[in-house]
C-alpha positions as CSV (number, residue, x, y, z in Angstrom):
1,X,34.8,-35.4,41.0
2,X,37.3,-35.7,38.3
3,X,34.2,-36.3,35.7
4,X,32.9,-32.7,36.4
5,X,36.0,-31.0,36.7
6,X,36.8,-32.6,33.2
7,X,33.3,-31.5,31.7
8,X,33.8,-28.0,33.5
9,X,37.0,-28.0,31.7
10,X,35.3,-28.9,28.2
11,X,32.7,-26.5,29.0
12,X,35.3,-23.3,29.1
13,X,36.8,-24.8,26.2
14,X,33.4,-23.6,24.2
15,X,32.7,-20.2,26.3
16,X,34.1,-16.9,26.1
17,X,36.9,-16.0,23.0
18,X,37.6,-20.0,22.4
19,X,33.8,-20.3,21.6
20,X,34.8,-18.1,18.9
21,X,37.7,-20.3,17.6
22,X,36.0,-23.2,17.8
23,X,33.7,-21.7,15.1
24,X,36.1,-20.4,12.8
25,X,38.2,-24.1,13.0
26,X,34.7,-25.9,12.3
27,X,34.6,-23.5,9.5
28,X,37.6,-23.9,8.4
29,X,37.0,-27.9,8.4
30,X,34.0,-27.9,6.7
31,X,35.4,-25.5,3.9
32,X,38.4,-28.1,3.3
33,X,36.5,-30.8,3.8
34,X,34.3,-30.0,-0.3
35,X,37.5,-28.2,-1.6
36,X,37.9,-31.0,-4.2
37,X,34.2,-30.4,-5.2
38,X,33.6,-26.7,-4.9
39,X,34.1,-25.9,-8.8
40,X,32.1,-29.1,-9.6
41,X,29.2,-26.6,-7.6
42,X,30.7,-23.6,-9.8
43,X,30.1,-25.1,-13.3
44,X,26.3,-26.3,-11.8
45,X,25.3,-22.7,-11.6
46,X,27.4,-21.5,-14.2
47,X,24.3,-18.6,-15.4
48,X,24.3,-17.7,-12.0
49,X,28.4,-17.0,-11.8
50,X,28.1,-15.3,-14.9
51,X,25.7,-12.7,-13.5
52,X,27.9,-12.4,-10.6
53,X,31.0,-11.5,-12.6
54,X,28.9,-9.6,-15.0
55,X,27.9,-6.9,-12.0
56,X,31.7,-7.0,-10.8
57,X,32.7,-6.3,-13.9
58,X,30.6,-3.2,-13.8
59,X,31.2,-2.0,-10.1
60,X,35.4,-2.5,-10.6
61,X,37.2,-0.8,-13.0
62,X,40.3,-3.4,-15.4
63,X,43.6,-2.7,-14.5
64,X,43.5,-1.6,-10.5
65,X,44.6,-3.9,-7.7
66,X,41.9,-5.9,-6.2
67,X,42.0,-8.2,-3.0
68,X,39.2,-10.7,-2.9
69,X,38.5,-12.1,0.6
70,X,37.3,-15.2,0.9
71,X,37.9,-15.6,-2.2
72,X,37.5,-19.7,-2.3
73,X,38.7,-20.7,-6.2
74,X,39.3,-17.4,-6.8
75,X,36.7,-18.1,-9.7
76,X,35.7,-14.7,-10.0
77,X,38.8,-12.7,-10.4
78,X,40.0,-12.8,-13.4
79,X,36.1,-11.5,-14.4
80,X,37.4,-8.0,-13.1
81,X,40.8,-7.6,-15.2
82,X,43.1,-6.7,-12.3
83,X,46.5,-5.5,-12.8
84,X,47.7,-7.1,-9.5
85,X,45.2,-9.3,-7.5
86,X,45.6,-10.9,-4.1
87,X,43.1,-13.5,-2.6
88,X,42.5,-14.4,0.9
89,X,40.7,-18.0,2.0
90,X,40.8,-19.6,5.5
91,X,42.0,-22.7,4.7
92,X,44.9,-23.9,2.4
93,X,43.1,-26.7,0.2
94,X,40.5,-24.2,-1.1
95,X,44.4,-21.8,-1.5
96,X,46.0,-24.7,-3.3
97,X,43.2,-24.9,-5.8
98,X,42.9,-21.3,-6.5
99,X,47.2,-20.8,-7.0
100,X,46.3,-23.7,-9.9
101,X,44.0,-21.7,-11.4
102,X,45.5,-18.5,-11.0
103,X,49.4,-18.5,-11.1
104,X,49.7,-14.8,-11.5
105,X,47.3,-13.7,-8.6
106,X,48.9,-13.6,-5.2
107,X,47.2,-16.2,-2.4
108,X,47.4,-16.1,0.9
109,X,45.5,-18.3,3.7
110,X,44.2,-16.4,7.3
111,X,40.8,-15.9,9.1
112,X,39.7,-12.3,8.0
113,X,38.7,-11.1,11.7
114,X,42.3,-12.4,12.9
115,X,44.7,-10.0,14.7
116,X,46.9,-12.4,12.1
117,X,45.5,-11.3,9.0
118,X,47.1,-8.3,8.6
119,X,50.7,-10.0,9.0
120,X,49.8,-11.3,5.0
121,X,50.6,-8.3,4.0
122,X,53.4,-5.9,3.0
123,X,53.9,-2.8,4.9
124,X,52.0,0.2,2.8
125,X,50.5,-2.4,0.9
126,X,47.3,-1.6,-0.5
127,X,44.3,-2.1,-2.7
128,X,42.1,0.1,-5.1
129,X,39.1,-2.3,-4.5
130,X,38.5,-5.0,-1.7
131,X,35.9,-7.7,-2.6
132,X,34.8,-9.2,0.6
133,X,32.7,-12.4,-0.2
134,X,31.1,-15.4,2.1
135,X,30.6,-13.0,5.1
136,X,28.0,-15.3,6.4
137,X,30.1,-17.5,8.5
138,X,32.4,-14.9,9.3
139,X,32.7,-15.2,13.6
140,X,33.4,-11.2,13.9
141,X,32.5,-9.2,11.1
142,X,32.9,-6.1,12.5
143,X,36.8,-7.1,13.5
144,X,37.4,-8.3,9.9
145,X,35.6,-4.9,8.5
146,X,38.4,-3.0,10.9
147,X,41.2,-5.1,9.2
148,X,40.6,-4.2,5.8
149,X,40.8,-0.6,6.5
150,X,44.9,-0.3,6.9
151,X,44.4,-1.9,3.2
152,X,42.7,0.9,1.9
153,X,43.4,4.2,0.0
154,X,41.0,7.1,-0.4
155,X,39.4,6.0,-3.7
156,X,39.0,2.4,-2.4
157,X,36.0,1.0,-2.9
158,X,34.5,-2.5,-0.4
159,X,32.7,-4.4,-2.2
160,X,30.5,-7.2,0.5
161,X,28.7,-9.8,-1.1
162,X,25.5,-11.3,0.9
163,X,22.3,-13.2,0.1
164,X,18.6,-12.2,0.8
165,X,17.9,-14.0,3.5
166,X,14.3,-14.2,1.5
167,X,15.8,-16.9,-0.2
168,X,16.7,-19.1,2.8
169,X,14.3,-21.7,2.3
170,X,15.2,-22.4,-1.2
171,X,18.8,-21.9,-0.9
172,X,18.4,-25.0,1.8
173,X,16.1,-26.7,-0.5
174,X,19.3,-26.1,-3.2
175,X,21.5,-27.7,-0.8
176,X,19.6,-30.7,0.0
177,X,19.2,-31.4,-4.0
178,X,23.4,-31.1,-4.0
179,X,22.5,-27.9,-6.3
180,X,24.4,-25.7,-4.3
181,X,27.7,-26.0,-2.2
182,X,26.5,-26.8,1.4
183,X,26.7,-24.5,3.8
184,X,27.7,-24.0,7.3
185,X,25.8,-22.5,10.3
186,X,25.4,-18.7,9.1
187,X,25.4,-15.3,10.9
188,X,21.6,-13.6,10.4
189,X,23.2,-10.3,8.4
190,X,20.8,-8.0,7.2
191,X,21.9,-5.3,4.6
192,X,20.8,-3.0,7.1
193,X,23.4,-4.8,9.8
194,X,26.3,-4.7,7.3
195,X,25.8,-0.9,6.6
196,X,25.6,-0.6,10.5
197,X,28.8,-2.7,11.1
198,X,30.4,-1.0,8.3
199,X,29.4,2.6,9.8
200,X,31.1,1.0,13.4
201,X,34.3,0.1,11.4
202,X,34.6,3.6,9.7
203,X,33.1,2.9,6.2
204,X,30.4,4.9,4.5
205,X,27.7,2.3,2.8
206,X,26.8,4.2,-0.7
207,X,24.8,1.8,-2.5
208,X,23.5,-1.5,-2.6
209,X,23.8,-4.1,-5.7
210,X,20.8,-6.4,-6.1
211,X,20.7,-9.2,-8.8
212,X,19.6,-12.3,-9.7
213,X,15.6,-13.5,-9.5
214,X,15.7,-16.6,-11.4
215,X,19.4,-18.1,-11.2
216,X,18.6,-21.0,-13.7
217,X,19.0,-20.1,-17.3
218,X,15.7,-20.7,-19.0
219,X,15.7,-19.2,-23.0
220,X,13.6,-15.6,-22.9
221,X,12.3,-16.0,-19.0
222,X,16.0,-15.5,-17.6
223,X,16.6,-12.6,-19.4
224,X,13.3,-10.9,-18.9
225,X,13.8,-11.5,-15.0
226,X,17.2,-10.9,-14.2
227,X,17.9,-8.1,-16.9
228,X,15.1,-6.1,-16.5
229,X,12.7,-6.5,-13.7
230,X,15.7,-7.3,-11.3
231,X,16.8,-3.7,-11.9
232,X,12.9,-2.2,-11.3
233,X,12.3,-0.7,-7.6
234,X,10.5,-2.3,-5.1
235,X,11.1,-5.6,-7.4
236,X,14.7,-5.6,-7.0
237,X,14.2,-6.2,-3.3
238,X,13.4,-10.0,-4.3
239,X,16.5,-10.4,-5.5
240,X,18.7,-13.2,-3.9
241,X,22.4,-11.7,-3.8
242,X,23.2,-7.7,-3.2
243,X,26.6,-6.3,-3.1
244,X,27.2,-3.6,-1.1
245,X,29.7,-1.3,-1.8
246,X,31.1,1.3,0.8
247,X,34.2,3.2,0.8
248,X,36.1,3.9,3.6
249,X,35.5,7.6,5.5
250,X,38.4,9.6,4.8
251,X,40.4,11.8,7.4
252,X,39.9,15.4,6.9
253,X,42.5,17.8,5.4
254,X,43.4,21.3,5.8
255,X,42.0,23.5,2.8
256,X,45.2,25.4,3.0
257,X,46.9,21.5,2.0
258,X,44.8,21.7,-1.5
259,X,45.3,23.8,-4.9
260,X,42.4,24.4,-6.7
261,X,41.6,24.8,-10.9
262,X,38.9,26.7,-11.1
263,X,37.4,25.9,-15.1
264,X,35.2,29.0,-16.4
265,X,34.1,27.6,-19.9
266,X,32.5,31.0,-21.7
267,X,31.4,31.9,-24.8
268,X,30.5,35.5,-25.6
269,X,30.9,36.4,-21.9
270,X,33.2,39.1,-22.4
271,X,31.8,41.5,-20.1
272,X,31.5,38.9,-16.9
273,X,35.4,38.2,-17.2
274,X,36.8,40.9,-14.6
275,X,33.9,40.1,-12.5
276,X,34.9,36.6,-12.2
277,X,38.6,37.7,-11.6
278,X,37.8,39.7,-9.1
279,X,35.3,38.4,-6.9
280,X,37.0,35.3,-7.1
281,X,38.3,34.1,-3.0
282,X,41.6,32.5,-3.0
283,X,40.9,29.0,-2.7
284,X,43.6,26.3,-1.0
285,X,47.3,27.4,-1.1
286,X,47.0,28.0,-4.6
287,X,44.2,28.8,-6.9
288,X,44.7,28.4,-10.7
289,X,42.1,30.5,-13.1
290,X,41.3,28.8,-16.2
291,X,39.0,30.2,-19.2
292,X,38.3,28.7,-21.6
293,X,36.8,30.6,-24.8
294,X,34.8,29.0,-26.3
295,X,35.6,30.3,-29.8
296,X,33.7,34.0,-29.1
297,X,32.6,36.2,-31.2
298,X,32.4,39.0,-28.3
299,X,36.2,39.6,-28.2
300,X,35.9,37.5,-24.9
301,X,39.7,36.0,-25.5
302,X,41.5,39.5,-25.8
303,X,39.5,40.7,-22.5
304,X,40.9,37.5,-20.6
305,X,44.2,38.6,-21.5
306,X,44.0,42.0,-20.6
307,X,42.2,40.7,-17.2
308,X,45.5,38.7,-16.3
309,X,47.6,41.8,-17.6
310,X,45.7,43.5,-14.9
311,X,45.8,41.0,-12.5
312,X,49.5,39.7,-12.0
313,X,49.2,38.4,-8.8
314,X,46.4,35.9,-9.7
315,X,47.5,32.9,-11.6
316,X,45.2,33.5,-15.0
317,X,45.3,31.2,-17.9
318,X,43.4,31.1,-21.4
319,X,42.6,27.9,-23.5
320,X,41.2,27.8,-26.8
321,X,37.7,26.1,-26.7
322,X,37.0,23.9,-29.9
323,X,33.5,25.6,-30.9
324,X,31.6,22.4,-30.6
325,X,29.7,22.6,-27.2
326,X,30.3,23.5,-23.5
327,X,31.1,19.8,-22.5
328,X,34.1,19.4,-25.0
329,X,34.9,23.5,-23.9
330,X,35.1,22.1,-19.9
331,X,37.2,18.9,-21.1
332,X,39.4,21.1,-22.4
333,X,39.9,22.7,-19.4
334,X,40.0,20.0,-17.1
335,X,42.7,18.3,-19.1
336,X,44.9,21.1,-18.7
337,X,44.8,22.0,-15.1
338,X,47.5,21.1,-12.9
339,X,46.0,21.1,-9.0
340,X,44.3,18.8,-6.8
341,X,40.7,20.0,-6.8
342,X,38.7,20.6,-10.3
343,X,35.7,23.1,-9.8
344,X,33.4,24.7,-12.6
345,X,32.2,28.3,-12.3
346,X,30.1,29.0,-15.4
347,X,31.0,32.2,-17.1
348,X,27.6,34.2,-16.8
349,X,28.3,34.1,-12.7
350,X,24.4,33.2,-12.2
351,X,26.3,31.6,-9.2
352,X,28.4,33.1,-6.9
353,X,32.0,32.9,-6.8
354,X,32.2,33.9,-3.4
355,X,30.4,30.3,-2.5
356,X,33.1,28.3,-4.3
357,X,35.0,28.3,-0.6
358,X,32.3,26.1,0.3
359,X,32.5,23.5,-1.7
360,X,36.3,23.1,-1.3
361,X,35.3,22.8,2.2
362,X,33.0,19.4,1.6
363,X,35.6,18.3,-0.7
364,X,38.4,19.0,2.3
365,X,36.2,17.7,5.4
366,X,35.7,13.9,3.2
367,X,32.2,13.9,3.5
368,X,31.6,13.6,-0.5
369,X,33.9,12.9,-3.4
370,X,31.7,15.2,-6.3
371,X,30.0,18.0,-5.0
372,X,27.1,19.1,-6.8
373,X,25.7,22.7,-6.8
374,X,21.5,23.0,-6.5
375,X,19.9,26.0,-7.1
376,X,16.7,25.0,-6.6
377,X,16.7,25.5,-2.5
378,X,16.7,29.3,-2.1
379,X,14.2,31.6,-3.6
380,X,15.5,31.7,-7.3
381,X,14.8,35.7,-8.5
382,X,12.0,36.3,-10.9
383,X,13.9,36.1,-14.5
384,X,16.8,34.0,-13.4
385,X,15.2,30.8,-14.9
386,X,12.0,30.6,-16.8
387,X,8.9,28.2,-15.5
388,X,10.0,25.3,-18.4
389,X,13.6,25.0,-16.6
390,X,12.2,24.8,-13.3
391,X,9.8,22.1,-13.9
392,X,12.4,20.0,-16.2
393,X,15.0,20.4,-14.0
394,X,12.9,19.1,-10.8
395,X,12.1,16.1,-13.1
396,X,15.4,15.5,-13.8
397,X,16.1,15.9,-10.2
398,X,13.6,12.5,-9.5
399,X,14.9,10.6,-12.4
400,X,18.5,10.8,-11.7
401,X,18.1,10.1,-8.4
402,X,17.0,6.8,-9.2
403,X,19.5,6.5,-12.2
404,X,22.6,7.4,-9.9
405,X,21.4,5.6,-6.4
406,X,22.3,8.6,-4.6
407,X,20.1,12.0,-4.0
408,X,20.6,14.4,-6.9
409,X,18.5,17.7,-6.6
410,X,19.8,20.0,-9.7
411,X,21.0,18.1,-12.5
412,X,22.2,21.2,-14.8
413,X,23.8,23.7,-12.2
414,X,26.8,24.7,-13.6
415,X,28.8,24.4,-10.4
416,X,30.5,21.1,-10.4
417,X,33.6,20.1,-7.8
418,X,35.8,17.0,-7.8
419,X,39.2,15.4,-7.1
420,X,41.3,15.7,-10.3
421,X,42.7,12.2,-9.5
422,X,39.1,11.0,-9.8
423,X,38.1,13.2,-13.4
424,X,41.6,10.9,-14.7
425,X,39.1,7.9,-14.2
426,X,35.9,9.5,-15.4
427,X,37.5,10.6,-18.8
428,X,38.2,7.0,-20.8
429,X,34.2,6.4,-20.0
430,X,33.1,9.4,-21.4
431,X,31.8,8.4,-24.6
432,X,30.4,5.2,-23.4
433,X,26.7,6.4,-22.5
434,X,25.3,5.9,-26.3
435,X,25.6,9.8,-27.0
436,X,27.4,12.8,-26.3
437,X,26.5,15.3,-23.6
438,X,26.3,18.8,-25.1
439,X,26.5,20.3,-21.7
440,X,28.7,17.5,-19.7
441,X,26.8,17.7,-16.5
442,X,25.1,14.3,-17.3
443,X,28.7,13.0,-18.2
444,X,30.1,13.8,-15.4
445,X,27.5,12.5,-13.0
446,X,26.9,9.7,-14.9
447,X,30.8,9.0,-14.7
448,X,30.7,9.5,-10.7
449,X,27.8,7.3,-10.3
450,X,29.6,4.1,-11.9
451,X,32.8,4.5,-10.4
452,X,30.6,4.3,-6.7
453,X,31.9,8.7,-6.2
454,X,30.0,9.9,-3.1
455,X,27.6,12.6,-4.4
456,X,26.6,15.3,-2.4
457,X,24.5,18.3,-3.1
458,X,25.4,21.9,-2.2
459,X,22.7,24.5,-2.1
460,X,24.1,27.6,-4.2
461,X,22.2,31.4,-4.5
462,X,20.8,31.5,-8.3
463,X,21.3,35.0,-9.5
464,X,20.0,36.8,-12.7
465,X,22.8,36.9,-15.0
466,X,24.3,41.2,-16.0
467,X,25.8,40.8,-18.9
468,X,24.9,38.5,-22.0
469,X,22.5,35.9,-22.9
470,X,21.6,32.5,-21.7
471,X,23.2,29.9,-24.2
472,X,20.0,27.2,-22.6
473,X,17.5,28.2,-25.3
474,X,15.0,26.0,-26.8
475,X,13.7,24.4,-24.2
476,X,11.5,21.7,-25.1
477,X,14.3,20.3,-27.8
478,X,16.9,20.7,-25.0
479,X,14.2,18.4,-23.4
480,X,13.8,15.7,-25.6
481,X,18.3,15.4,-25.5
482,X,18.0,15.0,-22.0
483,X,15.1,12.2,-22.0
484,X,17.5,10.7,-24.8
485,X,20.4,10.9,-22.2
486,X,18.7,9.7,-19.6
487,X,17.9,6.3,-21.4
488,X,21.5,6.2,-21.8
489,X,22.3,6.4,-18.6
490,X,19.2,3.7,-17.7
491,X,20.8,0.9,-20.6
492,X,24.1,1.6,-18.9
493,X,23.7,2.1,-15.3
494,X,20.5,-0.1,-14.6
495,X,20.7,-2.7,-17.6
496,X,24.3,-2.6,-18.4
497,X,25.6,-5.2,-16.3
């Protein structure tokens, strides 16, 4: 009798929630257990590390505060250039070895999908990206995915690392040659399960990472592989490791909480000034005008000071455009506003004002971070745009929805919205794409695509513009920039990292 009561006893040892902490000890003792030997692993696959912290070094921007879970060695922080960086490891051999390594990083030791974890941390405490690595033998992810989000602000970007499971066979076959660290029993995560779990926990998934189809370094081969056909559609599926980075879904705020700049770049617009002024809605609490002349020939500057004469109680400004090109005209604008939200109205009003309300509303609700205006979803009036526009902007459309990883219907409409806190980290990359952007909207999707923004397209009405001329002549040559920029944006966004 006292036999099976003891294996009875043994046997609710290993059911229910201590099942569960059975698991994370025998992880634990395993992960201890090749501490001492885990860099020797490292420095084996050194080409294959490098690619790693070559892609990290793309998806996180130097100088933020980054927490790396799991973070084992903490081998791959100091790749991302953090100002402040805080790892997390479940047992405190692999923690002692990574403080060596790392004196001015932060280490802590906890189990990621712990009530615990959270008590290794300050109160407010939190992070501008969170690398979660090793989420294979993690017992509960979608506990460990609900911790992290205390940890997180609005801009915050999760970064999960996770292998192909394609690869299983040789990543055992690795293991049994001592080519790779061995491994422990794994959980069977598909990309598609992490986006789910990450939905559960209250994340967005907004693109997934895939690198690496040859992870030995072999002269020429390597480099064809894993910088150029690793980045190609359908091939990239082959790849062994995908990040997948998510951000978390943000709580919605009153519009009436947000100010709003409103950037009219013009040049020789003069007689759509008023028009502007006064079918503008008030936007937020508080809506700032800005024009910015563009060096007109039109008298378009006195007639935006006689506007704001004639309109006291709208808050009306005027900046002096350099003359060079609309892009540098809307930087100038956007560097001088002074509210929360940034939108562009372009000065011929071939879009409404009156829909600008709309866009503060996406912006205010959390569901996307850069609104994007399309006007190619309602019947666009005969004379509005001309047949060579239509088709090169619906072919832009396809190619920077690849480019961007995120559905982009109109490329070139005017009307652009975004958080002013995020065009502060678009600007220092501006002239990093190989050529400069004589209209900006490449620039600034381009900019929103590699800091991970969530892009959303808003349908606008496309109108025939009243008064002036359209400054998007010469089509084909227009053309040819744009196929210029969007190699650009392939080399940097596909190849770059």
């Amino acid at each position: 009798m006292n036999a099976l009561v003891k294996e009875h006893e043994a046997k609710m040892e290993s059911w229910g929630l201590p099942a569960l902490e059975q698991r994370r000890e025998c992880t634990r003792k395993h992960l201890a257990h090749i501490a001492g030997r885990r860099e020797i692993w490292i420095n084996r696959n050194k080409y294959y590390y490098d690619l790693l912290r070559r892609l990290l070094r793309f998806l996180v921007e130097p100088g933020k505060e980054v927490l790396s879970v799991r973070c084992g060695t903490g081998a791959l922080l100091p790749a991302m250039s953090p100002r402040r960086a805080k790892g997390i490891d479940i047992c405190t051999e692999i923690i002692q070895i990574a403080q060596e390594r790392n004196p001015t990083f932060d280490f802590a030791v906890g189990f990621p999908d712990t009530e615990e974890f959270l008590r290794l941390f300050g109160e407010d405490e939190k992070f501008d990206y969170v690398l979660f690595n090793d989420i294979g033998d993690t017992v509960d992810v979608l506990q460990a995915f609900q911790n992290l989000k205390p940890l997180c602000r609005r801009h915050t970007r999760l970064l999960v690392t996770t292998y192909n499971y394609l690869w299983e066979p040789l990543v055992a076959f690795a293991e049994w040659l001592g080519m790779k660290v061995p491994g422990i029993e794994q959980n069977w995560l598909a990309t598609s399960d992490i986006r789910n779990l990450m939905n559960l926990a209250g994340f967005e998934a907004l693109e997934t990472h895939r690198i690496v189809l040859f992870p030995k370094y072999v002269p020429l081969l390597s480099t064809f592989l894993n910088r150029f056909c690793a980045r190609l559609p359908l091939l990239n599926r082959l790849c062994m490791t995908e990040i997948v980075v998510a951000r978390l879904l943000p709580s919605p705020v009153s519009k009436n909480d947000l100010s709003v700049s409103v950037i009219i770049p013009c040049k020789d617009e003069k007689g759509n000034v008023e028009a502007a002024v006064r079918r503008m809605p008030q936007l937020g609490r508080e809506t700032e005008i800005i024009f910015c002349d563009d060096r007109s020939s039109d008298g378009t500057g006195d007639e935006i000071m006689r506007v704001r004469a004639s309109y006291p109680h709208k808050d009306i400004r005027l900046e002096k455009g350099p003359g060079i090109c609309k892009s540098k005209n809307v930087r100038i604008g956007f560097d001088a506003a002074t509210c929360d939200i940034l939108m562009i109205l372009d000065a011929d009003l071939t879009t409404m004002p009156e829909e600008l309300d709309y866009f503060l509303g996406v912006i205010a609700s959390g569901q996307a971070e850069f609104v994007n205006g399309s006007r190619l979803v309602y019947p666009v009036p005969k004379g509005a745009m001309n047949t060579a526009n239509m088709v090169g902007n619906k072919f832009f459309s396809v190619t920077f929805t690849y480019l961007l990883g995120q559905r982009v219907k109109d490329t070139l409409c005017g009307t652009k919205v975004l958080w002013r806190s995020d065009w502060h980290r678009i600007r220092p990359i501006l002239a990093t794409w190989g050529m400069d952007d004589r209209w900006g909207d490449y620039e600034l999707l381009f900019g929103a695509a590699k800091l991970n923004l969530k892009i959303l397209d808003l349908p606008v009405h496309y109108q025939e513009r009243i008064y002036g001329t359209t400054k998007m002549t010469k089509v084909f040559r227009n053309g040819l920039v744009m196929l210029k920029m969007c190699w650009h944006g392939f080399l940097k966004l596909k190849l770059g990292y």
